[in-house]
C-alpha positions as CSV (number, residue, x, y, z in Angstrom):
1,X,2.0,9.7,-5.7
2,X,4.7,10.1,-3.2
3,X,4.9,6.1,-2.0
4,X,5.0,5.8,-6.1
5,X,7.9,8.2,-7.2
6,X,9.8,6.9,-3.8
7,X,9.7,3.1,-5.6
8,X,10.4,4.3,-9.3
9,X,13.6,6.5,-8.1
10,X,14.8,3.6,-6.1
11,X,15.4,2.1,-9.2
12,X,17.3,4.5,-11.1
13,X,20.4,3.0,-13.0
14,X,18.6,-0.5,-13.4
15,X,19.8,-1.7,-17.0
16,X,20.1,-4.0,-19.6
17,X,22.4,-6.4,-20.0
18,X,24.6,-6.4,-23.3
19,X,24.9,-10.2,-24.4
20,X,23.3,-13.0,-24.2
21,X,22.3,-12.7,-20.0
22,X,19.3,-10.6,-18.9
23,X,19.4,-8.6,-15.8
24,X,17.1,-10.2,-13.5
25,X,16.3,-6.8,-12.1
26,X,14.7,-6.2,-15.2
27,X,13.0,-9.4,-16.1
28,X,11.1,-9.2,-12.2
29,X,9.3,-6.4,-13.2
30,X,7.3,-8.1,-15.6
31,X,7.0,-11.3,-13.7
32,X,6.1,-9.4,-10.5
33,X,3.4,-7.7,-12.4
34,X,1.8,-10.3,-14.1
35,X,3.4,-10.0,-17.5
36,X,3.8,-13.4,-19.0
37,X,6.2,-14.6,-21.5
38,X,9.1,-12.4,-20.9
39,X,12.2,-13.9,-20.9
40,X,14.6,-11.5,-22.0
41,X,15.4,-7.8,-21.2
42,X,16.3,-7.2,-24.8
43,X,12.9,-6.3,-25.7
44,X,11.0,-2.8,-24.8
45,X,10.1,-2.9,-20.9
46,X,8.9,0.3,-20.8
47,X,5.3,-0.9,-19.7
48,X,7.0,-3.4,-18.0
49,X,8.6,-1.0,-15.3
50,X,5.5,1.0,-15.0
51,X,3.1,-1.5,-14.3
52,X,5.6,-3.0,-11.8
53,X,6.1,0.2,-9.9
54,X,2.2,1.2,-9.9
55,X,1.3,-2.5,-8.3
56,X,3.7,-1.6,-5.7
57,X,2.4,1.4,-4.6
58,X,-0.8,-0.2,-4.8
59,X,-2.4,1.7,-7.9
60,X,-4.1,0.4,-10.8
61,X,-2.0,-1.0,-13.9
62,X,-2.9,-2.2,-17.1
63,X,-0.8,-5.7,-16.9
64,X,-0.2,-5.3,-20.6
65,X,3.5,-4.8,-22.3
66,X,2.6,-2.4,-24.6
67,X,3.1,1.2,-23.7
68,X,-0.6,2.3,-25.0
69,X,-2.4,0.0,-23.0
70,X,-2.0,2.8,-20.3
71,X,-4.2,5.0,-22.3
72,X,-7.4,3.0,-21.0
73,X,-5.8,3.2,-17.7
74,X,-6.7,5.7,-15.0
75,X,-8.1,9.4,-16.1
76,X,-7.4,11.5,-18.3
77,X,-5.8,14.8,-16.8
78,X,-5.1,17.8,-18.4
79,X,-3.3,19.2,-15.5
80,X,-0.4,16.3,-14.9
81,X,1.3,15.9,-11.5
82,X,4.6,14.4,-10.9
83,X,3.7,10.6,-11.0
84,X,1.0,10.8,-13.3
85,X,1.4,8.4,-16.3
86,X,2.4,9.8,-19.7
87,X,2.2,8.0,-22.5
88,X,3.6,8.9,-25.7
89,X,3.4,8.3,-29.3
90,X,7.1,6.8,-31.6
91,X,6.9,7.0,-35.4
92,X,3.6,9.0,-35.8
93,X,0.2,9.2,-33.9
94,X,-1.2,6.7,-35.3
95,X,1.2,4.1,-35.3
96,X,0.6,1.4,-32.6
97,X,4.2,2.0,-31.2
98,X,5.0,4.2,-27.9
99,X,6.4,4.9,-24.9
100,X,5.6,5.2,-21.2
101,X,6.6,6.6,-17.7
102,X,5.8,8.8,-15.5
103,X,5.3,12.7,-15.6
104,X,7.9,14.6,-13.5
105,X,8.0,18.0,-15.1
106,X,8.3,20.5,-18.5
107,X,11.3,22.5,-19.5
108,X,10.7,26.2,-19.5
109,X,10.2,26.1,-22.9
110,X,7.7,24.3,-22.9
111,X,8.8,22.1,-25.7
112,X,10.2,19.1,-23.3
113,X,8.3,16.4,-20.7
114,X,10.7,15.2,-18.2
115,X,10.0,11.4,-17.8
116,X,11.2,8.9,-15.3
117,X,10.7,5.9,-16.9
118,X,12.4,2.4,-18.0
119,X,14.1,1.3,-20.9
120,X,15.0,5.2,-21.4
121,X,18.8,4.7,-22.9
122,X,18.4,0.7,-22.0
123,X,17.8,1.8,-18.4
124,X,15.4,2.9,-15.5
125,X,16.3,6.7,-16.1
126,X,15.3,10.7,-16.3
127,X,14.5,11.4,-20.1
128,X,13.4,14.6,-21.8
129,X,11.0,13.7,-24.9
130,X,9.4,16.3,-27.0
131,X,6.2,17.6,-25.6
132,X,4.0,17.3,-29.3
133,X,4.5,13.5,-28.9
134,X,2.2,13.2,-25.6
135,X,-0.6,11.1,-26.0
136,X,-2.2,11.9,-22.8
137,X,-1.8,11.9,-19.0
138,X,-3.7,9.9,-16.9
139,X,-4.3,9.9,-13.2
140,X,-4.3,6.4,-11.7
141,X,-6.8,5.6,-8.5
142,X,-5.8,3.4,-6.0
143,X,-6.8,-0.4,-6.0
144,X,-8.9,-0.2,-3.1
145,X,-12.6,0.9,-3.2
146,X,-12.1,5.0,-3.6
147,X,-13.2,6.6,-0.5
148,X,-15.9,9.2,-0.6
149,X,-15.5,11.2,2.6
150,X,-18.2,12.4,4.5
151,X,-19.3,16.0,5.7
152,X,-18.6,18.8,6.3
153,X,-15.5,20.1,4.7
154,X,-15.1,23.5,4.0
155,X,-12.5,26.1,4.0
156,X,-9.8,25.6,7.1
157,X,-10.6,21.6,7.1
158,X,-7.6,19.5,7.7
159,X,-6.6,15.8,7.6
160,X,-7.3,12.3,6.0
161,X,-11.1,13.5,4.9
162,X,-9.4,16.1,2.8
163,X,-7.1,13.9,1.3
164,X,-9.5,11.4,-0.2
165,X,-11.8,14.9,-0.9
166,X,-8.6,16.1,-2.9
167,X,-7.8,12.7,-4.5
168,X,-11.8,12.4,-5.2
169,X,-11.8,15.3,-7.3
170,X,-8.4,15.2,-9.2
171,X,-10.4,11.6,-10.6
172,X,-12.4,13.8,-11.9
173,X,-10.2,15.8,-13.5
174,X,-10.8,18.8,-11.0
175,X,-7.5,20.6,-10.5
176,X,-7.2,20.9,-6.7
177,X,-3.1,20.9,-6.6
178,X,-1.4,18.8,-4.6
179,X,-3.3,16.4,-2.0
180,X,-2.2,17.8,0.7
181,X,-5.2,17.4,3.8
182,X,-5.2,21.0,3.8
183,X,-8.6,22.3,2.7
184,X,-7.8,26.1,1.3
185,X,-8.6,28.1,-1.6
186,X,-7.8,25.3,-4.4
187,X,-9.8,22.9,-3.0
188,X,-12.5,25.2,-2.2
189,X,-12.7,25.9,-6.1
190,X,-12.5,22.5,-6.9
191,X,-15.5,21.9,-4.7
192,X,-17.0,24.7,-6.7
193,X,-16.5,23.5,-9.8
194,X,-18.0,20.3,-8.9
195,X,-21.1,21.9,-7.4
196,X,-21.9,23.0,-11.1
197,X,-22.5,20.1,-12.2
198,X,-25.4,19.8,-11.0
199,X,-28.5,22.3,-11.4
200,X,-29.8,24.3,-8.7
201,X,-26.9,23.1,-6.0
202,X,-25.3,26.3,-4.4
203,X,-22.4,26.8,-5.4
204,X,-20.1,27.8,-2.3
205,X,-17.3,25.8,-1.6
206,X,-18.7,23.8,0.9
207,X,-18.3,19.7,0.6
208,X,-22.2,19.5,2.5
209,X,-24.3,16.4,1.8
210,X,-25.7,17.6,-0.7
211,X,-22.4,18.0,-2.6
212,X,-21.5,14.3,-0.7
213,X,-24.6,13.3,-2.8
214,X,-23.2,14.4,-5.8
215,X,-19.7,13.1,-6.1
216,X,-21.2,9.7,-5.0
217,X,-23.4,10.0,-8.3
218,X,-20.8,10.7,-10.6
219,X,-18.5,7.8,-9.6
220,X,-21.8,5.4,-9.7
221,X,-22.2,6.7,-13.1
């Protein structure tokens, strides 16, 4: 997620063009993507800017322009991170309109998403939208074949093996915090809570390979 926010803040300020020219800034991020068809940045690129910046850092993307696609993209999460995708709902829930970017944060109220996104104001920007329009959040994997690490990890583990243990879990919608290689009490009770899944397994906090076995079996399914 860090690669990801690094290439979406790099292109804060990019914006339409009033008149008849289209920034060409904001036309590449559809073209680089794999949108086809666009021609003008007139219309909404919200989708646009996301998919671009979530090829670049080498995530899934829907290569759709409609902001809703994203909905069938990545996990659900209940527990967003900045750099998770949120996708929201214009006009009412059930309208097929929306919007799209990428979590960052809620106001203290509560009552506010903080969103970086494109074509927020006619530009790639930091927008506050009203948090009873979220659709959903959704965790996006990498491209590449998802790594299931081997054992043992436990309590005190450090390193790459953690990360792709951490990154494993958050896919399925296990709230470990941040994945950060560092294997302490979070990801211990992530561990946990996957060892429940399955009858009889102990339940200690220890990524063994019996648990190994496990997490292989969910993804499989």
């Amino acid at each position: 997620m860090e690669d990801l926010l690094k290439i979406a803040f790099a292109e804060l300020g990019t914006e339409e063009i009033v008149g008849s020219e289209h920034n060409p800034e904001v036309l590449k991020y559809a073209e680089e993507a794999g949108i086809a068809g666009v021609t003008t940045d007139e219309i909404p690129w919200c989708s646009n800017f996301v998919n671009w910046v979530a090829m670049k850092a080498g995530l899934e993307y829907s290569k759709k322009p409609n902001a809703r696609s994203w909905l069938n993209v990545g996990v659900k999460t209940i527990n967003p991170e900045p750099g998770d995708v949120v996708v929201f709902w214009r006009e009412s829930p059930e309208s097929w309109k929306g919007h799209v970017g990428f979590f960052l944060g809620v106001s203290t109220d509560k009552k506010r998403v903080y969103c970086l996104g494109g074509n927020q104001g006619n530009r790639v920007s930091v927008s506050a939208y009203r948090i009873n329009t979220v659709l959903s959040y959704q965790r996006l994997a990498a491209q590449q074949q998802l790594i299931i690490p081997d054992p043992l990890l436990q309590k005190g583990s450090k390193g790459a093996a953690v990360v792709a243990l951490q990154d494993a879990l958050k896919l399925l919608n296990i709230n470990v915090g941040t994945s950060d290689g560092d294997f302490g009490p979070k990801t211990e009770n992530g561990v946990k809570e996957l060892q429940t899944r399955k009858p009889e397994l102990e339940i200690n906090g220890v990524y063994n390979n019996e648990t190994r076995d496990l997490l292989e079996s969910l993804f499989q399914a």
